[in-house]
C-alpha positions as CSV (number, residue, x, y, z in Angstrom):
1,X,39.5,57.0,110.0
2,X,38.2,60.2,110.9
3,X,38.1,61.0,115.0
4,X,34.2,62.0,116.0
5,X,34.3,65.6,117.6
6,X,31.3,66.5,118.7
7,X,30.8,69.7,120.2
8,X,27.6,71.8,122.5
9,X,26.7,73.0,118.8
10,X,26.7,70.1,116.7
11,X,29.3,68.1,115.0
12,X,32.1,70.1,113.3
13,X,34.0,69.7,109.8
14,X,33.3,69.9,106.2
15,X,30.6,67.7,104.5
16,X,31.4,67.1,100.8
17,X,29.2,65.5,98.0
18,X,29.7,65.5,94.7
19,X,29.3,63.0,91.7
20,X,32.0,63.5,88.7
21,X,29.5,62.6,85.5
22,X,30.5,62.8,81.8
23,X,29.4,65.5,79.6
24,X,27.8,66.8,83.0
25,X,28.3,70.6,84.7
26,X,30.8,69.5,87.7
27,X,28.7,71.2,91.0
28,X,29.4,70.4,94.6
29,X,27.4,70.7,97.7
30,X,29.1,71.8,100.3
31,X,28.3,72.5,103.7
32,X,28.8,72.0,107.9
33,X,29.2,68.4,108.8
34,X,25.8,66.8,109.8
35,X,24.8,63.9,111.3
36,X,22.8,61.5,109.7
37,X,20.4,61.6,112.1
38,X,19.9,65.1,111.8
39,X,18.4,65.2,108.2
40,X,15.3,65.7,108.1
41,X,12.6,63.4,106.0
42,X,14.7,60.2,106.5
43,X,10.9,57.7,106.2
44,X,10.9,57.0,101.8
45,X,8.0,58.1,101.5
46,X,8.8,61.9,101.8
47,X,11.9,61.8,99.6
48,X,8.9,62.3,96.8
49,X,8.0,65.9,98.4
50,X,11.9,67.0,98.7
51,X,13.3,65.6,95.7
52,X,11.6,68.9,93.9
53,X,11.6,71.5,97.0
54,X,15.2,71.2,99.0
55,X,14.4,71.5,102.6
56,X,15.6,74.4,104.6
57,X,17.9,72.4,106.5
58,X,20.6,72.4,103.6
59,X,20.3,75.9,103.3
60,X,21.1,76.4,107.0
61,X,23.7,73.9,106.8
62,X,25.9,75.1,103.5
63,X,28.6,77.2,103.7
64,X,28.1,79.5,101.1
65,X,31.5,81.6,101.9
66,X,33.5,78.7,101.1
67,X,36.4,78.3,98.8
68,X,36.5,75.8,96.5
69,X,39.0,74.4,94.3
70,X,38.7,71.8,91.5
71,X,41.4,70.7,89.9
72,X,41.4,68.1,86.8
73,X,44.2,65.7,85.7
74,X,46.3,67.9,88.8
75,X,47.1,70.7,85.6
76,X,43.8,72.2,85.1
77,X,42.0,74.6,87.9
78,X,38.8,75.7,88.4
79,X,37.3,78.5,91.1
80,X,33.9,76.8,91.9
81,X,30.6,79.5,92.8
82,X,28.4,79.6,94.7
83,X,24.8,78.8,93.7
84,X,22.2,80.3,96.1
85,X,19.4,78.6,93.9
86,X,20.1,75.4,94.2
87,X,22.6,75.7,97.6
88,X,25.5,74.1,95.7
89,X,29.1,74.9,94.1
90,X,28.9,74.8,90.3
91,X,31.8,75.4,87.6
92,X,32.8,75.7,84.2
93,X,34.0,71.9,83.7
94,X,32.0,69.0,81.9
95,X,34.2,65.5,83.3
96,X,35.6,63.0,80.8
97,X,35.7,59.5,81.3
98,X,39.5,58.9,82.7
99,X,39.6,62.7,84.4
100,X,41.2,62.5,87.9
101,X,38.9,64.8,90.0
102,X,40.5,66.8,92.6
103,X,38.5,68.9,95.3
104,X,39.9,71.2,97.5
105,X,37.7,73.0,100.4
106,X,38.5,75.8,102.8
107,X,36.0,77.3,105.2
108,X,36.5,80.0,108.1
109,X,37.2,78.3,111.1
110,X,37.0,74.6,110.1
111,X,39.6,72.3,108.8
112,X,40.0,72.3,104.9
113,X,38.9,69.4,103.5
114,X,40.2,67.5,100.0
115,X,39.1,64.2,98.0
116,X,40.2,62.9,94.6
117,X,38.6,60.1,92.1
118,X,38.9,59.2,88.9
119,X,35.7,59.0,86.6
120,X,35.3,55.6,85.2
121,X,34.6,54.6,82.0
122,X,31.6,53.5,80.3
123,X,30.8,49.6,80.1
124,X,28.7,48.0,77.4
125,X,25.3,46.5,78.1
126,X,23.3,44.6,75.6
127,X,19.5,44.3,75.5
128,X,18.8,40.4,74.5
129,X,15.6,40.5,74.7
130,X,12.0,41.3,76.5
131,X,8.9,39.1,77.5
132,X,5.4,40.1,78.9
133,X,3.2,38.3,81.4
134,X,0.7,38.4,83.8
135,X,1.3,38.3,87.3
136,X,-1.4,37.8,90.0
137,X,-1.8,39.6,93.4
138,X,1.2,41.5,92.9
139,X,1.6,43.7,96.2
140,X,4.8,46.0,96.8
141,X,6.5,45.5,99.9
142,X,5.8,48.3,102.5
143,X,3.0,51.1,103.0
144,X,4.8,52.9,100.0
145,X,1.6,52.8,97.1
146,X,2.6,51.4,93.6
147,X,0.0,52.1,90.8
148,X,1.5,49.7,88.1
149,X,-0.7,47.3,85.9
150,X,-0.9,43.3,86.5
151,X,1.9,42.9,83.8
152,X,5.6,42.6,84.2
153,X,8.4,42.9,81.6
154,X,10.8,40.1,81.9
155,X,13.6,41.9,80.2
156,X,17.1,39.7,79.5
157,X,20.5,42.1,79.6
158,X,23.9,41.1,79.0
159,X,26.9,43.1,80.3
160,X,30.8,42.9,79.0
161,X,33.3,43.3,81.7
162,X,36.9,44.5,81.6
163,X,39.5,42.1,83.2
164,X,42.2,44.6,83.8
165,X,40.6,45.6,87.3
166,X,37.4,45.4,90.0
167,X,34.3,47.4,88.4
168,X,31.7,48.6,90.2
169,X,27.8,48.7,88.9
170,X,24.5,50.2,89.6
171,X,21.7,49.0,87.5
172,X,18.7,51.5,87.3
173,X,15.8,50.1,85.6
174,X,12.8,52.8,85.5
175,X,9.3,51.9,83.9
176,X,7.4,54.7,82.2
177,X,3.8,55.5,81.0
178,X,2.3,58.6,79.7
179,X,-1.3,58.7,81.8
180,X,-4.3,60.8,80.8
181,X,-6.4,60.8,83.6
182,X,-10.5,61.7,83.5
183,X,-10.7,63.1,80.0
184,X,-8.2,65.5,80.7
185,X,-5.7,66.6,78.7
186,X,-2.8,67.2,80.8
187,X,-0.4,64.3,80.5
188,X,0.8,62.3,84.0
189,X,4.2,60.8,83.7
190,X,4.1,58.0,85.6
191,X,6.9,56.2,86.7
192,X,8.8,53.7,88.9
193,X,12.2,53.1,89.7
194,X,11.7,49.1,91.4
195,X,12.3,46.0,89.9
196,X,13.4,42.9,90.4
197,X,15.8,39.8,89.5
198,X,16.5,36.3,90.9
199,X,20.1,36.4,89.7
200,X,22.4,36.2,92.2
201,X,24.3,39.8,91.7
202,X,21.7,41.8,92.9
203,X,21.9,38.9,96.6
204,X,22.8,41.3,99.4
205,X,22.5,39.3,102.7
206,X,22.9,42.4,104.5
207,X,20.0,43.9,103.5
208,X,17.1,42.3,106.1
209,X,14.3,44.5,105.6
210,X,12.9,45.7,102.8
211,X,12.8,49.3,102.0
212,X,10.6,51.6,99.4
213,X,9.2,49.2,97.7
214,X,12.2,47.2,97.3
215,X,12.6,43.9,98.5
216,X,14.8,42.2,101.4
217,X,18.1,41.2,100.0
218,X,18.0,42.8,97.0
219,X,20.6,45.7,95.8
220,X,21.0,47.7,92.7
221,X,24.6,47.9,93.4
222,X,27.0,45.2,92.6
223,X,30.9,44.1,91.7
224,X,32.1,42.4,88.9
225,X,33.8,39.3,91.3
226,X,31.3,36.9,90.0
227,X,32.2,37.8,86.3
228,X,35.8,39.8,85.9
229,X,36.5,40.0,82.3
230,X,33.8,38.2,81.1
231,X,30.1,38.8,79.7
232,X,27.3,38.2,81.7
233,X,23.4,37.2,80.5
234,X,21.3,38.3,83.6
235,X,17.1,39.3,83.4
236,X,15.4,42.1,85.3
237,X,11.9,42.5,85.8
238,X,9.5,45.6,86.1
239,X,5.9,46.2,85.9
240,X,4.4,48.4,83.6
241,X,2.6,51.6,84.6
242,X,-1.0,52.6,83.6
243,X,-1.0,54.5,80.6
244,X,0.0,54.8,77.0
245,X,3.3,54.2,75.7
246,X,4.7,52.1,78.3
247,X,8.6,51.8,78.4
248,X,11.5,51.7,80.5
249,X,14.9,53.1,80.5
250,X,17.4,51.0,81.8
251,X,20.6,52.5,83.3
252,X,24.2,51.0,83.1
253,X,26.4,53.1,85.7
254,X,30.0,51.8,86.5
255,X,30.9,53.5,89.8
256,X,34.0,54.1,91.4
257,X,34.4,52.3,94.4
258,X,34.2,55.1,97.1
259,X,30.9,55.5,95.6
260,X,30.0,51.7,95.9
261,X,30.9,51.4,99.8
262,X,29.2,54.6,100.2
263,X,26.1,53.4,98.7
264,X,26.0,50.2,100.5
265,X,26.5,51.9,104.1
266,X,23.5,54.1,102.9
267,X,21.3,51.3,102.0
268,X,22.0,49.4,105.1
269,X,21.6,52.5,107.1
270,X,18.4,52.9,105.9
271,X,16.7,49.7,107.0
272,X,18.8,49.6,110.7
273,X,17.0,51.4,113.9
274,X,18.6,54.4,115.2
275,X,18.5,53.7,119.0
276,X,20.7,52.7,121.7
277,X,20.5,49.4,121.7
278,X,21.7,49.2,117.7
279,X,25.1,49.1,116.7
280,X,25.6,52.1,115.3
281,X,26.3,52.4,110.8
282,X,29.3,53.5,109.9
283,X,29.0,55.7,106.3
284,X,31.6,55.5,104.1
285,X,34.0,58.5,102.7
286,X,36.7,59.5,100.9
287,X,36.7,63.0,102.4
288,X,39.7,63.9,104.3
289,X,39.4,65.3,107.7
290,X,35.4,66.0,106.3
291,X,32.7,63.3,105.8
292,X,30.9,62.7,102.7
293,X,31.9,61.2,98.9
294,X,32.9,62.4,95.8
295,X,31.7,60.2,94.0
296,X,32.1,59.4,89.8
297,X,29.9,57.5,87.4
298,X,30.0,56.9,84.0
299,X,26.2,55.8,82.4
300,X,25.0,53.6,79.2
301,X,21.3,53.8,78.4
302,X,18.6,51.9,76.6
303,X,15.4,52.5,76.1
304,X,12.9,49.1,75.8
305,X,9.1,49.9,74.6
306,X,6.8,47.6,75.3
Protein backbone atom coordinates (compact mmCIF):
# COMPACT_ATOMS: atom_id res chain seq x y z
CA UNK A 1 0.00 0.00 0.00
CA UNK A 2 1.17 3.23 -1.15
CA UNK A 3 0.67 6.34 1.51
CA UNK A 4 -1.46 9.35 -0.44
CA UNK A 5 0.79 12.60 -0.38
CA UNK A 6 -0.94 15.19 -1.72
CA UNK A 7 0.65 18.34 -1.88
CA UNK A 8 -0.57 22.55 -2.85
CA UNK A 9 0.62 21.39 -6.51
CA UNK A 10 -0.92 18.12 -7.07
CA UNK A 11 -0.15 14.72 -6.12
CA UNK A 12 3.49 13.69 -6.22
CA UNK A 13 5.38 10.40 -7.51
CA UNK A 14 5.97 8.46 -10.63
CA UNK A 15 3.02 7.17 -12.77
CA UNK A 16 4.10 4.11 -14.81
CA UNK A 17 2.19 2.23 -17.66
CA UNK A 18 3.40 -0.16 -19.78
CA UNK A 19 2.18 -3.47 -21.43
CA UNK A 20 5.00 -6.22 -22.06
CA UNK A 21 3.57 -7.76 -25.66
CA UNK A 22 5.29 -10.45 -27.74
CA UNK A 23 7.02 -9.65 -30.92
CA UNK A 24 6.05 -5.95 -29.77
CA UNK A 25 8.59 -2.69 -29.49
CA UNK A 26 8.66 -2.56 -25.43
CA UNK A 27 7.74 1.58 -24.83
CA UNK A 28 6.66 3.01 -21.60
CA UNK A 29 4.78 6.13 -20.65
CA UNK A 30 6.08 7.72 -18.03
CA UNK A 31 5.12 10.70 -16.26
CA UNK A 32 4.05 12.85 -12.86
CA UNK A 33 1.56 10.96 -10.70
CA UNK A 34 -2.06 12.05 -11.57
CA UNK A 35 -5.18 11.58 -10.16
CA UNK A 36 -7.79 9.85 -11.86
CA UNK A 37 -9.94 12.56 -11.56
CA UNK A 38 -7.70 14.86 -13.24
CA UNK A 39 -7.75 13.20 -16.79
CA UNK A 40 -9.41 14.79 -18.93
CA UNK A 41 -12.26 13.10 -21.35
CA UNK A 42 -13.25 10.56 -18.68
CA UNK A 43 -17.51 10.37 -20.52
CA UNK A 44 -16.83 7.16 -23.39
CA UNK A 45 -17.90 8.90 -25.74
CA UNK A 46 -14.74 11.20 -26.25
CA UNK A 47 -12.26 8.32 -25.98
CA UNK A 48 -13.17 8.15 -29.93
CA UNK A 49 -11.59 11.89 -30.45
CA UNK A 50 -8.30 11.07 -28.24
CA UNK A 51 -7.66 7.65 -29.06
CA UNK A 52 -6.01 9.32 -32.48
CA UNK A 53 -4.96 13.02 -31.08
CA UNK A 54 -3.30 12.53 -27.33
CA UNK A 55 -4.44 15.35 -25.29
CA UNK A 56 -2.17 17.99 -24.04
CA UNK A 57 -2.55 16.90 -20.56
CA UNK A 58 0.04 13.89 -21.03
CA UNK A 59 2.29 16.03 -22.56
CA UNK A 60 2.31 18.35 -19.56
CA UNK A 61 2.33 15.55 -17.32
CA UNK A 62 5.41 13.27 -18.75
CA UNK A 63 8.67 13.54 -17.63
CA UNK A 64 10.61 13.48 -20.51
CA UNK A 65 14.14 13.98 -18.53
CA UNK A 66 13.60 10.71 -16.92
CA UNK A 67 15.81 7.68 -16.74
CA UNK A 68 14.74 4.68 -17.51
CA UNK A 69 15.91 1.27 -17.13
CA UNK A 70 14.59 -2.09 -18.59
CA UNK A 71 16.00 -4.99 -17.70
CA UNK A 72 14.99 -8.55 -19.16
CA UNK A 73 15.42 -12.02 -17.44
CA UNK A 74 17.55 -9.53 -14.65
CA UNK A 75 20.88 -10.17 -17.34
CA UNK A 76 19.87 -8.14 -20.22
CA UNK A 77 19.69 -3.98 -20.03
CA UNK A 78 18.25 -1.58 -21.97
CA UNK A 79 18.52 2.48 -21.80
CA UNK A 80 14.88 3.48 -22.81
CA UNK A 81 14.36 7.17 -24.94
CA UNK A 82 12.46 9.40 -25.02
CA UNK A 83 9.75 9.75 -27.71
CA UNK A 84 8.45 13.43 -27.97
CA UNK A 85 6.04 12.11 -30.77
CA UNK A 86 4.20 10.01 -29.11
CA UNK A 87 5.17 11.33 -25.23
CA UNK A 88 6.43 7.79 -24.38
CA UNK A 89 9.80 5.77 -23.53
CA UNK A 90 10.53 3.31 -26.43
CA UNK A 91 13.61 0.72 -26.73
CA UNK A 92 15.30 -1.67 -28.72
CA UNK A 93 13.61 -4.98 -27.14
CA UNK A 94 10.57 -7.10 -28.74
CA UNK A 95 9.29 -9.35 -25.31
CA UNK A 96 9.05 -13.21 -25.43
CA UNK A 97 6.55 -15.06 -23.91
CA UNK A 98 8.30 -16.26 -20.42
CA UNK A 99 10.54 -12.80 -20.34
CA UNK A 100 10.63 -11.37 -16.68
CA UNK A 101 10.20 -7.54 -17.32
CA UNK A 102 11.99 -5.30 -15.08
CA UNK A 103 11.46 -1.36 -14.97
CA UNK A 104 13.48 0.93 -13.28
CA UNK A 105 12.50 4.83 -13.09
CA UNK A 106 14.41 7.85 -11.74
CA UNK A 107 13.25 11.31 -11.98
CA UNK A 108 14.79 14.74 -10.42
CA UNK A 109 13.22 15.25 -7.30
CA UNK A 110 10.79 12.35 -7.04
CA UNK A 111 11.18 8.89 -5.58
CA UNK A 112 12.39 6.24 -8.25
CA UNK A 113 10.07 4.04 -8.94
CA UNK A 114 10.38 -0.03 -10.14
CA UNK A 115 7.86 -2.85 -11.22
CA UNK A 116 8.59 -6.39 -12.62
CA UNK A 117 6.17 -9.06 -14.55
CA UNK A 118 6.54 -11.79 -16.33
CA UNK A 119 4.80 -12.05 -19.90
CA UNK A 120 2.52 -14.95 -20.11
CA UNK A 121 2.14 -17.28 -22.54
CA UNK A 122 -0.12 -17.83 -25.27
CA UNK A 123 -3.38 -20.04 -24.75
CA UNK A 124 -5.28 -21.90 -27.41
CA UNK A 125 -8.69 -20.90 -28.52
CA UNK A 126 -10.78 -22.85 -30.96
CA UNK A 127 -13.48 -21.48 -33.32
CA UNK A 128 -16.42 -24.24 -33.21
CA UNK A 129 -18.49 -22.71 -35.10
CA UNK A 130 -20.83 -19.52 -36.22
CA UNK A 131 -24.63 -18.89 -36.65
CA UNK A 132 -26.61 -15.90 -38.13
CA UNK A 133 -29.98 -14.45 -37.06
CA UNK A 134 -32.16 -11.78 -36.87
CA UNK A 135 -32.70 -9.86 -34.02
CA UNK A 136 -35.53 -7.32 -33.49
CA UNK A 137 -35.41 -3.80 -31.81
CA UNK A 138 -31.98 -4.23 -30.99
CA UNK A 139 -30.94 -0.88 -28.98
CA UNK A 140 -27.36 -0.45 -27.38
CA UNK A 141 -27.39 0.55 -23.87
CA UNK A 142 -26.53 4.23 -23.30
CA UNK A 143 -26.53 7.55 -25.56
CA UNK A 144 -23.32 6.01 -27.24
CA UNK A 145 -24.78 5.42 -31.22
CA UNK A 146 -24.23 1.89 -32.73
CA UNK A 147 -24.70 1.71 -36.59
CA UNK A 148 -24.75 -2.21 -36.82
CA UNK A 149 -27.36 -4.16 -39.02
CA UNK A 150 -30.44 -6.32 -37.43
CA UNK A 151 -28.20 -9.41 -37.55
CA UNK A 152 -26.05 -10.93 -34.94
CA UNK A 153 -23.31 -13.66 -35.26
CA UNK A 154 -23.73 -16.31 -32.64
CA UNK A 155 -20.21 -17.44 -32.70
CA UNK A 156 -19.27 -20.81 -30.37
CA UNK A 157 -15.39 -20.69 -28.97
CA UNK A 158 -13.66 -23.23 -27.03
CA UNK A 159 -10.64 -22.37 -24.87
CA UNK A 160 -7.85 -25.01 -23.35
CA UNK A 161 -6.55 -24.07 -19.97
CA UNK A 162 -3.36 -24.95 -18.24
CA UNK A 163 -3.74 -26.56 -14.72
CA UNK A 164 -0.35 -25.77 -13.42
CA UNK A 165 -1.54 -22.20 -12.28
CA UNK A 166 -4.46 -19.21 -12.16
CA UNK A 167 -4.69 -17.64 -15.82
CA UNK A 168 -6.10 -14.61 -16.50
CA UNK A 169 -8.24 -13.65 -19.83
CA UNK A 170 -9.53 -10.86 -21.81
CA UNK A 171 -11.77 -11.79 -24.73
CA UNK A 172 -11.88 -9.08 -27.45
CA UNK A 173 -14.38 -9.77 -30.02
CA UNK A 174 -14.43 -6.77 -32.84
CA UNK A 175 -17.02 -6.88 -35.84
CA UNK A 176 -15.81 -5.33 -39.10
CA UNK A 177 -17.37 -4.09 -42.46
CA UNK A 178 -15.83 -2.22 -45.25
CA UNK A 179 -18.64 0.64 -45.94
CA UNK A 180 -18.97 2.69 -49.19
CA UNK A 181 -21.04 5.37 -48.42
CA UNK A 182 -23.05 7.64 -51.30
CA UNK A 183 -21.30 6.36 -54.39
CA UNK A 184 -18.10 7.26 -53.14
CA UNK A 185 -15.19 5.66 -53.35
CA UNK A 186 -13.44 6.07 -50.25
CA UNK A 187 -13.77 2.98 -48.11
CA UNK A 188 -15.26 3.52 -44.22
CA UNK A 189 -14.01 0.87 -41.94
CA UNK A 190 -16.56 0.29 -39.70
CA UNK A 191 -16.19 -1.29 -36.60
CA UNK A 192 -17.35 -2.34 -33.09
CA UNK A 193 -15.73 -3.66 -30.22
CA UNK A 194 -19.27 -4.84 -28.01
CA UNK A 195 -20.68 -8.12 -27.74
CA UNK A 196 -22.24 -10.15 -25.76
CA UNK A 197 -22.57 -13.80 -23.97
CA UNK A 198 -24.94 -15.36 -21.38
CA UNK A 199 -22.25 -17.66 -20.13
CA UNK A 200 -21.47 -17.22 -16.78
CA UNK A 201 -17.53 -16.06 -17.14
CA UNK A 202 -18.15 -12.95 -18.51
CA UNK A 203 -21.01 -12.40 -14.84
CA UNK A 204 -19.43 -9.46 -12.95
CA UNK A 205 -21.86 -8.55 -10.17
CA UNK A 206 -19.92 -5.58 -9.56
CA UNK A 207 -20.52 -4.01 -12.50
CA UNK A 208 -24.14 -2.14 -11.93
CA UNK A 209 -24.35 0.20 -14.67
CA UNK A 210 -23.72 -0.21 -17.94
CA UNK A 211 -21.03 1.53 -19.70
CA UNK A 212 -20.27 2.36 -23.68
CA UNK A 213 -22.46 0.28 -24.98
CA UNK A 214 -21.71 -2.53 -22.83
CA UNK A 215 -24.12 -4.03 -20.66
CA UNK A 216 -24.60 -4.19 -16.73
CA UNK A 217 -22.81 -7.17 -15.38
CA UNK A 218 -20.96 -8.01 -18.11
CA UNK A 219 -16.94 -8.04 -18.30
CA UNK A 220 -14.46 -8.99 -20.99
CA UNK A 221 -12.06 -9.96 -18.31
CA UNK A 222 -12.18 -13.16 -16.54
CA UNK A 223 -10.17 -16.14 -14.48
CA UNK A 224 -9.84 -19.57 -15.29
CA UNK A 225 -11.49 -20.74 -11.52
CA UNK A 226 -14.54 -22.04 -13.20
CA UNK A 227 -12.38 -24.19 -15.61
CA UNK A 228 -8.49 -24.75 -14.38
CA UNK A 229 -6.94 -27.19 -16.57
CA UNK A 230 -9.68 -27.93 -18.60
CA UNK A 231 -11.36 -26.85 -22.06
CA UNK A 232 -14.18 -24.76 -22.08
CA UNK A 233 -17.10 -24.44 -24.99
CA UNK A 234 -18.60 -20.85 -24.39
CA UNK A 235 -20.54 -18.59 -27.41
CA UNK A 236 -20.20 -14.81 -27.98
CA UNK A 237 -22.36 -12.73 -29.95
CA UNK A 238 -21.89 -9.57 -32.11
CA UNK A 239 -23.72 -7.77 -34.64
CA UNK A 240 -22.61 -7.14 -37.90
CA UNK A 241 -21.81 -3.66 -39.31
CA UNK A 242 -23.21 -2.18 -42.53
CA UNK A 243 -21.09 -2.88 -45.34
CA UNK A 244 -19.35 -5.41 -47.47
CA UNK A 245 -17.29 -8.04 -46.16
CA UNK A 246 -18.43 -8.36 -42.75
CA UNK A 247 -16.12 -10.14 -40.20
CA UNK A 248 -14.79 -10.12 -36.86
CA UNK A 249 -11.53 -10.67 -35.22
CA UNK A 250 -11.67 -12.32 -32.11
CA UNK A 251 -8.90 -11.83 -29.51
CA UNK A 252 -7.54 -14.40 -26.91
CA UNK A 253 -5.26 -12.36 -24.45
CA UNK A 254 -4.03 -14.25 -21.24
CA UNK A 255 -3.01 -11.43 -18.84
CA UNK A 256 -1.00 -11.35 -15.90
CA UNK A 257 -2.72 -10.72 -12.94
CA UNK A 258 -1.62 -7.11 -11.99
CA UNK A 259 -3.13 -6.39 -15.24
CA UNK A 260 -6.44 -8.21 -14.39
CA UNK A 261 -7.08 -6.38 -10.91
CA UNK A 262 -6.02 -3.30 -12.61
CA UNK A 263 -8.52 -3.77 -15.24
CA UNK A 264 -11.27 -4.56 -13.03
CA UNK A 265 -10.70 -1.40 -10.63
CA UNK A 266 -10.80 0.53 -14.04
CA UNK A 267 -14.07 -0.83 -15.16
CA UNK A 268 -15.73 -0.39 -11.86
CA UNK A 269 -14.33 3.06 -11.64
CA UNK A 270 -15.82 3.93 -14.62
CA UNK A 271 -19.45 3.34 -13.81
CA UNK A 272 -19.12 4.71 -9.83
CA UNK A 273 -19.80 8.72 -9.16
CA UNK A 274 -16.99 10.72 -8.22
CA UNK A 275 -18.49 12.81 -5.26
CA UNK A 276 -18.42 12.88 -1.65
CA UNK A 277 -20.93 10.94 -0.73
CA UNK A 278 -19.22 7.69 -2.82
CA UNK A 279 -16.74 5.55 -1.47
CA UNK A 280 -13.97 6.35 -3.14
CA UNK A 281 -12.19 3.32 -5.98
CA UNK A 282 -9.17 2.12 -5.15
CA UNK A 283 -6.94 1.34 -8.73
CA UNK A 284 -4.75 -1.27 -8.64
CA UNK A 285 -0.77 -1.30 -9.13
CA UNK A 286 2.21 -2.95 -9.11
CA UNK A 287 4.35 0.12 -9.11
CA UNK A 288 6.44 0.72 -6.20
CA UNK A 289 6.40 3.82 -4.30
CA UNK A 290 4.63 5.16 -8.00
CA UNK A 291 1.09 4.29 -9.18
CA UNK A 292 0.22 2.72 -12.37
CA UNK A 293 0.76 -1.14 -13.99
CA UNK A 294 3.08 -2.78 -16.05
CA UNK A 295 1.20 -4.84 -17.39
CA UNK A 296 1.91 -8.12 -19.94
CA UNK A 297 -0.26 -9.97 -22.47
CA UNK A 298 0.19 -12.56 -24.62
CA UNK A 299 -2.70 -12.65 -27.81
CA UNK A 300 -4.22 -15.58 -30.16
CA UNK A 301 -6.30 -14.37 -33.03
CA UNK A 302 -8.92 -15.52 -35.38
CA UNK A 303 -10.53 -14.08 -37.97
CA UNK A 304 -14.50 -15.37 -38.62
CA UNK A 305 -16.18 -14.04 -42.00
CA UNK A 306 -19.52 -13.99 -42.24
Amino acid sequence: MIDFQGSENGLQGITVNALAVPDTVFTAAISRAYLFTEVPALNYIDYWEYEAHPDPFYEKAVLSEAEVELVVNEQEKYTMRYDPLHYNFTSDYMPRSGDRITLRVKAEDLESVSAETIVPNVQLLEILGCEKYYKKEYIGEGPLSDISQDTVAHITLRLTDPGDERNYYRLKVRSIAHDKRGGSSEVILQYSDIYTSSDVIFMDEQLTRGYGGWVAHFSNIFDDHLFNGKEYTFSVETHLRYGEHPHAVIELQSITRDLYYYLKSVMLYRITDQDAYTEAIQIHSNINSGWGILGGLSAEKHTVYF
